[in-house]
C-alpha positions in Angstrom: -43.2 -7.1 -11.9 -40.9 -5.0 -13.3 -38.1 -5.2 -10.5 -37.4 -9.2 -11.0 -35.6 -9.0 -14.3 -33.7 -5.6 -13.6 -32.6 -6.6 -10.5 -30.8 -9.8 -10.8 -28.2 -8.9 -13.4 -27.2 -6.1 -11.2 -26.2 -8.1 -8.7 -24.2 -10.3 -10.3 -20.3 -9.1 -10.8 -17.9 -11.4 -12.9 -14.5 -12.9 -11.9 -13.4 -11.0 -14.7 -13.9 -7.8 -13.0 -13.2 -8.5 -9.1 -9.4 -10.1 -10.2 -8.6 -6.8 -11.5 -9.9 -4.5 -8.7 -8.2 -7.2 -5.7 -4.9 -6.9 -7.4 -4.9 -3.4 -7.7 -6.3 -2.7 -4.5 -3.4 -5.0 -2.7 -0.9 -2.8 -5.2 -2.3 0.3 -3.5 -1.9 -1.1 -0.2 1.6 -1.7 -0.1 2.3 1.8 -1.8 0.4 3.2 0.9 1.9 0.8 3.6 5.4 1.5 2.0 5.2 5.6 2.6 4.2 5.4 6.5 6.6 2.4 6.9 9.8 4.8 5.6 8.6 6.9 8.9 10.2 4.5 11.0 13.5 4.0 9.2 14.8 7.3 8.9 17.3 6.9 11.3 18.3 3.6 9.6 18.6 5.1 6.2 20.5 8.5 7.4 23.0 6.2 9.3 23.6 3.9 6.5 24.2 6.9 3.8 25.8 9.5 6.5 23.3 12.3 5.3 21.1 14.2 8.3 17.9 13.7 9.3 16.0 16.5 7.2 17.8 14.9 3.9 16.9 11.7 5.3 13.0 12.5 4.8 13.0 13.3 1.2 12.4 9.3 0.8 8.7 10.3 2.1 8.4 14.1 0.9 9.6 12.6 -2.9 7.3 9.9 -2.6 4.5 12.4 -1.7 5.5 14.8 -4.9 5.6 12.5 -7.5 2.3 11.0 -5.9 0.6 14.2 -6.4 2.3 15.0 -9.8 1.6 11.7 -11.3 -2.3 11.1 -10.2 -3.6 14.0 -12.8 -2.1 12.4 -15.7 -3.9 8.9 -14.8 -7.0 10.1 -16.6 -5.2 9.9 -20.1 -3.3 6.7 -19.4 -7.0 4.9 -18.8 -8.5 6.4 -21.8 -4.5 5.2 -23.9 -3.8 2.1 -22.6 -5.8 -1.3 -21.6 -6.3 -2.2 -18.1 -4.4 -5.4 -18.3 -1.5 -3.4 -19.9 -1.4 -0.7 -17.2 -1.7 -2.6 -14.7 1.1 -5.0 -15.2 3.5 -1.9 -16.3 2.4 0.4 -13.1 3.0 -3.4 -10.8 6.4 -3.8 -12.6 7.6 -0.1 -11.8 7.1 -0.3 -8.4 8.7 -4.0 -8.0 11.6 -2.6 -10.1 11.5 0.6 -8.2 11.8 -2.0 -4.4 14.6 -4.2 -6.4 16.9 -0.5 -7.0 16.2 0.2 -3.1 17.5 -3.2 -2.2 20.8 -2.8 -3.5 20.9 1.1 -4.1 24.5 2.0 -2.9 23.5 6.2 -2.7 21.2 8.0 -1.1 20.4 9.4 -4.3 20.0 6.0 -6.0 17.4 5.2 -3.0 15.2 8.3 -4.4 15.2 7.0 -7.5 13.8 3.8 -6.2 11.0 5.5 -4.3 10.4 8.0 -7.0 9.5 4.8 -9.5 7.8 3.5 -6.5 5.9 7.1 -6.3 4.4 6.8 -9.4 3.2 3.6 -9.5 1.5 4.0 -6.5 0.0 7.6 -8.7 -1.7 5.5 -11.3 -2.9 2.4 -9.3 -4.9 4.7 -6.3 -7.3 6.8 -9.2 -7.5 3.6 -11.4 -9.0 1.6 -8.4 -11.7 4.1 -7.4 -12.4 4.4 -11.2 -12.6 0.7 -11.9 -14.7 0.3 -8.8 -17.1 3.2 -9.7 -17.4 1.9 -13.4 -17.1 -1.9 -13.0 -19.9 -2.9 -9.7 -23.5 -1.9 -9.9 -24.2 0.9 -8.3 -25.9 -1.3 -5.0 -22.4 -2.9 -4.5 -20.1 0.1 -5.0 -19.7 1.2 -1.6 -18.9 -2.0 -0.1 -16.3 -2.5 -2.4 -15.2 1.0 -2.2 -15.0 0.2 1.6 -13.0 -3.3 1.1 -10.8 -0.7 -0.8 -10.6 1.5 2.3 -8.5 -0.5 3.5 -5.8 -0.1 1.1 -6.4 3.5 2.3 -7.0 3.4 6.1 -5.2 0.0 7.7 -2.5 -0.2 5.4 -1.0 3.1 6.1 -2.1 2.8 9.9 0.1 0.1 9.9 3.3 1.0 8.0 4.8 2.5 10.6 4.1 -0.9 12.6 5.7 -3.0 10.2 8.7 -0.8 9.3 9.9 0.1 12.8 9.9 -4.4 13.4 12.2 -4.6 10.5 14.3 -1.6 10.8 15.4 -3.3 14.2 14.7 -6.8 13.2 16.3 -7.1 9.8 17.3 -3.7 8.4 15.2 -1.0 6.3 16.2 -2.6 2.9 14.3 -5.6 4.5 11.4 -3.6 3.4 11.9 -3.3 0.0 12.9 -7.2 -0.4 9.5 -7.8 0.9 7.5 -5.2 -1.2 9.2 -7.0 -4.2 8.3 -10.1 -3.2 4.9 -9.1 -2.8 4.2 -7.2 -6.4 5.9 -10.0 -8.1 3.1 -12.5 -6.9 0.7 -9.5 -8.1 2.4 -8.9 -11.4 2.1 -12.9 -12.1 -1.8 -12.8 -11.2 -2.3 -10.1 -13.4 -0.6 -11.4 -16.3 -2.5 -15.2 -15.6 -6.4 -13.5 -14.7 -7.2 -9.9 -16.1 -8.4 -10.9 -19.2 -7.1 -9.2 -22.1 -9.2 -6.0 -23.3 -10.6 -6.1 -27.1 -8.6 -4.1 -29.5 -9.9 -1.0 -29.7 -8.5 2.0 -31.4 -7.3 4.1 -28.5 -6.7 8.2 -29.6 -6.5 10.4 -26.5 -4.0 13.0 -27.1 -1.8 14.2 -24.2 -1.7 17.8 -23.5 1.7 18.6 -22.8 1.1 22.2 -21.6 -1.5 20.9 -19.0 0.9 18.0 -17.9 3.7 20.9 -17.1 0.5 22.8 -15.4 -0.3 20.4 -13.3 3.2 19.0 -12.5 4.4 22.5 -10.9 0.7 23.7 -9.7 0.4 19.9 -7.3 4.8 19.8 -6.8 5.0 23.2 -5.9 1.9 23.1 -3.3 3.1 19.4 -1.9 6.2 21.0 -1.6 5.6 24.3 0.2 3.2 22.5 2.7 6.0 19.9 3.2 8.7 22.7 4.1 5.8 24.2 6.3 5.5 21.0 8.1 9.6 21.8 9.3 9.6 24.5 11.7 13.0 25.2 11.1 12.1 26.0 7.4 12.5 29.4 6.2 9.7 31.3 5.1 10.5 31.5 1.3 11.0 27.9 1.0 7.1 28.0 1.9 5.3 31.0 0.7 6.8 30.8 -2.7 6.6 27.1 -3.7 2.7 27.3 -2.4 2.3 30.5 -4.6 3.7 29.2 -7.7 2.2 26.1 -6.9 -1.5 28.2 -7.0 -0.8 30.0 -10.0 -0.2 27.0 -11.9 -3.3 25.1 -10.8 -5.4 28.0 -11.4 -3.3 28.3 -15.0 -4.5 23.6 -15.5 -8.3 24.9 -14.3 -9.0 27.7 -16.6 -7.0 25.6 -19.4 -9.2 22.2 -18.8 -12.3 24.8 -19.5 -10.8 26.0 -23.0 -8.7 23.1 -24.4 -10.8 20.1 -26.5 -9.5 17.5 -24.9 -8.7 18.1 -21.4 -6.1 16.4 -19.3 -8.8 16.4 -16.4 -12.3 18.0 -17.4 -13.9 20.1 -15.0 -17.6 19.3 -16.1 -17.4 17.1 -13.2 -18.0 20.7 -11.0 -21.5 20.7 -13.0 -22.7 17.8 -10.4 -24.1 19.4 -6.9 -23.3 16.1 -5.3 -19.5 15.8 -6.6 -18.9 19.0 -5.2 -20.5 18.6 -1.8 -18.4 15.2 -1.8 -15.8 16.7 -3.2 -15.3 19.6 0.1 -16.3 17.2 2.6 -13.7 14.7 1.4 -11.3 17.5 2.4 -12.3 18.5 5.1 -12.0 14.7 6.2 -8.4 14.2 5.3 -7.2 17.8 6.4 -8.7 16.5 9.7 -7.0 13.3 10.6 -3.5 12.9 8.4 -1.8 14.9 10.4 -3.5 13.4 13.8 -1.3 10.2 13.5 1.9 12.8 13.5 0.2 14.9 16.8 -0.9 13.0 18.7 2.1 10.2 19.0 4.0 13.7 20.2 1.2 14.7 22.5 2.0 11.4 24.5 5.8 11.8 24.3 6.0 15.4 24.8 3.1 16.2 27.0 1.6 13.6 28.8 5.4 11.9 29.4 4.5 8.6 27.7 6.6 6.0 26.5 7.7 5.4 22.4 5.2 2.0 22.5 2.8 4.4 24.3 2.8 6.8 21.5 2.4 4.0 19.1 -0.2 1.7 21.0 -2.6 5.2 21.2 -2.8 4.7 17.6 -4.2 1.2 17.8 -7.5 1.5 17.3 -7.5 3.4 14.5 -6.0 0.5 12.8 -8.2 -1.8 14.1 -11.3 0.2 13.7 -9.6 0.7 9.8 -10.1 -3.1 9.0 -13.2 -3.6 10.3 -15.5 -0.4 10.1 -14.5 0.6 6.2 -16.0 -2.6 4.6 -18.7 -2.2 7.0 -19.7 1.4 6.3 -19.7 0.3 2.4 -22.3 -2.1 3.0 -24.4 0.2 5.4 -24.5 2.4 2.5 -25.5 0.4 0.1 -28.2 -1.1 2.2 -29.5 2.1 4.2 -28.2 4.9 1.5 -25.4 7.0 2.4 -27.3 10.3 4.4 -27.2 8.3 7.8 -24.0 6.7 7.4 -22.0 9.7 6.8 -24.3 11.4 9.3 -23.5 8.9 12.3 -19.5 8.7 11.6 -19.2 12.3 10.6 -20.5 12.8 14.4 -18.2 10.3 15.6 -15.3 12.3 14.2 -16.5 15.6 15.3 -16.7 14.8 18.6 -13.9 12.4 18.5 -11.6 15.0 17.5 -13.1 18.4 19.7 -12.9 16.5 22.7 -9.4 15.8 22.4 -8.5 19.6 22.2 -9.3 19.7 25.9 -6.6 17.0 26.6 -3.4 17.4 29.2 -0.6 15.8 31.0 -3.8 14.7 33.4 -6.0 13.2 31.0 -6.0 9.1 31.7 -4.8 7.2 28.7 -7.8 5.2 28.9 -9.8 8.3 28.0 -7.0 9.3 25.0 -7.7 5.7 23.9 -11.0 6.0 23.7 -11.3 9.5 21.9 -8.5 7.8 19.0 -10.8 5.4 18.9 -14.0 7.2 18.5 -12.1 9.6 15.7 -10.4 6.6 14.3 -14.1 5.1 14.2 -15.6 8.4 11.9 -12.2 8.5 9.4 -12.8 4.8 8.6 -16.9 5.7 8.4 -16.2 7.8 6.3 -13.7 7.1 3.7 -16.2 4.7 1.1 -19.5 6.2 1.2 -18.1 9.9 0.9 -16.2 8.4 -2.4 -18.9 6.5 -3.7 -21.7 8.9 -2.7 -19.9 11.8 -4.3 -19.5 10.0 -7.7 -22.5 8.3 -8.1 -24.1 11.0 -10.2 -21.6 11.3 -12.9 -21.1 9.7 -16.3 -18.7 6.8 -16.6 -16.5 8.5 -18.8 -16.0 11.1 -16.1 -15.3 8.7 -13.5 -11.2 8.8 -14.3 -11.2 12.8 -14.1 -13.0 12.6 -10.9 -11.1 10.3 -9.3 -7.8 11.6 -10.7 -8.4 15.3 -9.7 -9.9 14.6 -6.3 -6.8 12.0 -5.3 -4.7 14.8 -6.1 -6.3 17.5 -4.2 -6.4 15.5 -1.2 -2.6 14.7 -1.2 -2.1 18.7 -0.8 -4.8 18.8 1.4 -4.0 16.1 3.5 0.1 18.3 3.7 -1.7 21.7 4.3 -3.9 20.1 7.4 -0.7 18.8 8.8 1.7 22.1 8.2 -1.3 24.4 9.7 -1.3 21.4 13.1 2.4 21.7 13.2 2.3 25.9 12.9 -0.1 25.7 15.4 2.3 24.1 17.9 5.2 26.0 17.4 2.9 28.9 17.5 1.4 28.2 20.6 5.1 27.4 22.2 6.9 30.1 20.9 4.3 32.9 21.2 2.2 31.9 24.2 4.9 30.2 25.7 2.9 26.8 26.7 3.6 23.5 24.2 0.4 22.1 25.4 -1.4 25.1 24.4 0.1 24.7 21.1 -0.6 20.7 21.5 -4.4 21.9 22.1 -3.9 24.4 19.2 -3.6 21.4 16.7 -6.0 19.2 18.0 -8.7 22.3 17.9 -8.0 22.6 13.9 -8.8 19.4 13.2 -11.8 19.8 15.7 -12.9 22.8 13.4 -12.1 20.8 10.0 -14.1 17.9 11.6 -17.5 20.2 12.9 -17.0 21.6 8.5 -17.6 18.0 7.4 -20.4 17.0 9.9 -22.2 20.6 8.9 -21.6 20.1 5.4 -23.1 16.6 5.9 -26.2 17.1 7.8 -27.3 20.2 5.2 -25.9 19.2 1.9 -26.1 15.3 2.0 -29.5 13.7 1.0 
């Protein structure tokens, strides 16, 4: 008797709060989309400015920095500033951000452009998981969170799609004409549908000493794993960015612990769950973000593929990206998340051991089908790790929770991909065999894969 009239209001959500969470999840896919497109156009861009390749790539690694040094700060601009009003402002950055890039005459002028871009994209990827998390009953939040996967699985899968057709079809700035285009529309729809907050007396204070903190403890690690990533970088230009990137984010952690009002607090450690969530998530995106680098170069380099080889083995994990990550949101919901995360943390495991056995023999068929299967866990994944992780906590903490564990996972995601790329230059300079090296890579993310399926089948109930 008592489940009628507490059930039915839960399962009603408002157009007042999907509008919000569509737009922003569209403004998250197109950052996203925009940082794997720019893979594709370096050659454009270095020919058009005359600087080299390794300059060339700052117009990802700067995007990825000021990602990582933006996200922590998201916590006090949702507790400061009205949805409505962030929102439009962090949809306006990154349109202004696409307009510099159209007509930016310097390379430096271009950075600039992707640096506004960078931090737009910084507030809008925590906001959406926080909105989600705080906005939908808690028997809707995964399928939503996995609608939202797909700002973080097929838009990204795709960039590189996308910006290699209009590198050759109508020129990198193309890009950026269309990005514009695009958050315009978004900037108009907010400003018509989210519905203005009530005034409330807003008084979080902005540590500034934490801000610095976590600006050089998530730049400095971004950008050590970054040089890491460049075999030709020299070993300073990793070791001591990482180090003074660690000493600094141990310097934020102890600080959030002592300070009254915290930048990020860290009572979100006190939930078992979040933390189980919290080190699978990682172990899920040090396994397969630097998979769509390897294994591209596997085809070229070792099995003698073509360039639309390399791309096509990629295909079904942007297929699988639209379809299985609203699909593994609503599983959860409906079954709970234990046997969802179960079923595709297996997928990836084996997904991802098996194709550490690969060679120049294995039938593309096969190499298909393993992408696939791996493609198949990431996408599994993604939502019901997110929502199962948070489910526990307080609203209020659902900002820090968000904010922190975005950030992490950008330096995660650039460690997992340094140690693959180590591991081939490793296993071609020392042992002498690039396909050993090849295998090398594809083994760590086999062993960062098995992590999250152990840590799954023990610590998720």
């Amino acid at each position: 008797m008592t489940d009628t009239p507490t059930k039915a209001p839960r399962e009603h959500v408002s157009a007042q709060v999907v509008i919000p969470v569509v737009i922003i999840i569209l403004g998250s896919a197109l950052g996203n989309l925009s940082q794997t497109a720019m893979n594709a156009m370096f050659g454009g861009i270095a020919a058009d400015f005359k600087v080299d390749m390794a300059l060339g790539q700052w117009v990802t690694t700067l995007y990825m920095l000021v990602i990582g040094i933006t996200v922590p700060v998201v916590t006090y601009l949702m507790r400061r500033f009205a949805l409505k009003r962030l929102t439009i402002f962090s949809l306006c950055l990154f349109a202004f951000g696409c307009i510099v890039d159209v007509f930016a005459p310097s390379f430096v002028l271009l950075l600039v452009g992707r640096a506004l871009q960078a931090v737009s994209a910084g507030i809008l990827m925590p906001m959406m998981m926080s909105i989600i998390m705080t906005s939908f009953p808690p028997n809707k939040r995964a399928t939503v969170m996995g609608v939202a996967g797909i700002a973080m699985g097929f838009a990204p899968n795709i960039g590189p799609t996308i910006g290699g057709y209009l590198v050759t079809a109508s020129g990198w700035r193309s890009l950026f004409v269309i990005l514009a285009i695009c958050m315009i529309v978004l900037i108009i729809c907010a400003c018509v549908f989210i519905v203005r907050s009530p005034r409330i007396k807003r008084t979080a204070s902005l540590d500034v000493v934490s801000v610095i903190l976590s600006a050089l403890g998530f730049g400095f690690l971004l950008l050590g794993f970054s040089n890491a990533s460049d075999a030709g970088a020299a070993l300073l230009s990793i070791w001591v960015p990482i180090l003074i990137g660690v000493i600094a984010l141990v310097a934020f952690i102890r600080r959030q612990k002592r300070i009254d009002d915290p930048l990020i607090n860290m009572d979100i450690f006190t939930s078992k769950q979040f933390v189980v969530g919290f080190w699978a998530s990682n172990f899920l995106y040090a396994s397969f973000m630097g998979i769509t680098l390897i294994v591209p170069l596997f085809i070229e380099n070792i099995w003698g593929g073509t360039a639309l080889e390399a791309g096509l083995v990629l295909l079904p994990g942007t297929i699988a990206a639209l379809f299985i990550n609203p699909l593994a949101g609503y599983l959860t919901d409906r079954f709970h998340a234990r046997p969802v995360i179960v079923f595709f943390g297996a997928c990836l495991a084996f997904g991802s051991v098996a194709m550490a056995f690969m060679d120049a023999s294995t039938p593309f068929w096969l190499i298909l089908l393993l992408q696939g299967i791996r493609a198949c866990g990431v996408s599994g994944l993604v939502s019901p790790l997110t929502s199962w992780s948070m489910e526990e906590l307080a609203p209020n903490r659902m900002t820090d929770a968000s904010s922190f564990s975005t950030a992490i996972r950008q330096a995660i995601a650039s460690m997992g991909t340094a140690l693959m790329v180590f591991s081939i230059t490793l296993g071609a300079q020392a042992f002498g065999s690039l396909l050993f090296g090849f295998q090398l890579a594809l083994g760590l993310s086999g062993v960062f894969a098995l992590a999250l399926f152990v840590i799954a089948l023990v610590r998720v109930r």
